[in-house]
One Martini backbone bead per residue (centre of mass of N, CA, C, O) as a GRO file, in nm:
protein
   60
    1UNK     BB    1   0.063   0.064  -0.020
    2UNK     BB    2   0.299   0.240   0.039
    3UNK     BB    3   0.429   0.223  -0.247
    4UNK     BB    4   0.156   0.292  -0.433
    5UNK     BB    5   0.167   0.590  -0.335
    6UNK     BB    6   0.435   0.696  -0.378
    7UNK     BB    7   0.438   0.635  -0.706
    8UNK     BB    8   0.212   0.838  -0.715
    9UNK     BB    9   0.342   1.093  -0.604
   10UNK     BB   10   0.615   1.075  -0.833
   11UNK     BB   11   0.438   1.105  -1.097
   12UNK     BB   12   0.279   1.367  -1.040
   13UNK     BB   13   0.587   1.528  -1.012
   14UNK     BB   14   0.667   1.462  -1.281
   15UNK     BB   15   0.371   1.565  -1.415
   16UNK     BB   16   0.431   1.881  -1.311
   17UNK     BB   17   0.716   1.927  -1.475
   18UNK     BB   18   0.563   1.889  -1.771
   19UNK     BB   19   0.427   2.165  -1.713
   20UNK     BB   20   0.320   2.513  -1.883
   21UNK     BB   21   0.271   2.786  -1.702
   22UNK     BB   22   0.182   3.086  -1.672
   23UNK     BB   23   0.235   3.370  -1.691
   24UNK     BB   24   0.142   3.642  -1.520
   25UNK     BB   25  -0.004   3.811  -1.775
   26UNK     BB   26  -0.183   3.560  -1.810
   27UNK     BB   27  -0.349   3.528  -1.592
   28UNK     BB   28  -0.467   3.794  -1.554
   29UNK     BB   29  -0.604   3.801  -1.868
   30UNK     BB   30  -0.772   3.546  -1.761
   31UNK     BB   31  -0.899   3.694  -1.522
   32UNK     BB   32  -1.049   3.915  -1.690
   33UNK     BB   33  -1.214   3.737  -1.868
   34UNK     BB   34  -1.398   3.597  -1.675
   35UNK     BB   35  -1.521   3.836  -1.520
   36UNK     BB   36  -1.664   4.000  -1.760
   37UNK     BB   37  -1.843   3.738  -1.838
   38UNK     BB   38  -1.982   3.656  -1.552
   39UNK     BB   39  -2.098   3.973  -1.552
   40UNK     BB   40  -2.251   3.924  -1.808
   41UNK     BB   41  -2.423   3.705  -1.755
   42UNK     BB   42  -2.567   3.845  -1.523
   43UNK     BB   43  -2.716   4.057  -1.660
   44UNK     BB   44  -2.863   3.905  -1.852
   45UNK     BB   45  -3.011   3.745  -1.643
   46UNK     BB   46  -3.129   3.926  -1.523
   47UNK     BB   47  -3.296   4.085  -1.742
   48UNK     BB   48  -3.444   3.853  -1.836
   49UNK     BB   49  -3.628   3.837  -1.561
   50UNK     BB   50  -3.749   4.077  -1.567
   51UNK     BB   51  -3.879   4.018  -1.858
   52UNK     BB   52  -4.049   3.767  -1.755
   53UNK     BB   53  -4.231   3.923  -1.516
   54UNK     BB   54  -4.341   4.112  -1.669
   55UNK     BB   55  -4.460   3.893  -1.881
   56UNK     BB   56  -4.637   3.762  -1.595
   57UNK     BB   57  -4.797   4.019  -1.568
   58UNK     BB   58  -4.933   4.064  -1.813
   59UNK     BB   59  -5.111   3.792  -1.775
   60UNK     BB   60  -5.197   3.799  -1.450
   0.00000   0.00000   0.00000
C-alpha cells in the first residue's frame, strides 16, 4: 500500500514538471477575462428574469 501511495506521488510529482505555467501576465489576463464574462452573464441573466417577470405580470 505504502509502495503504491508513493509510486503515486513520484509519478503525480513528474507530471507537474512537465506542465507549462502560464506567466504571470498570462494568468491576469485570462482572469479579467473570466470576471467581464461573468459579470456580463450575470446581467444578462437579471436582465432576462426582469423581463419575463414583466411579461407574467401583463398575462397574470
Amino acid at each position: 500500500m505504502i509502495k503504491k501511495l508513493t509510486a503515486y506521488f513520484r509519478e503525480a510529482f513528474y507530471e507537474l514538471r512537465k506542465v507549462t505555467w502560464p506567466t504571470k501576465k498570462q494568468t491576469i489576463n485570462y482572469s479579467i477575462v473570466v470576471i467581464v464574462i461573468a459579470i456580463s452573464m450575470a446581467i444578462f441573466f437579471a436582465v432576462l428574469d426582469d423581463v419575463f417577470t414583466w411579461l407574467l405580470s401583463i398575462v397574470v
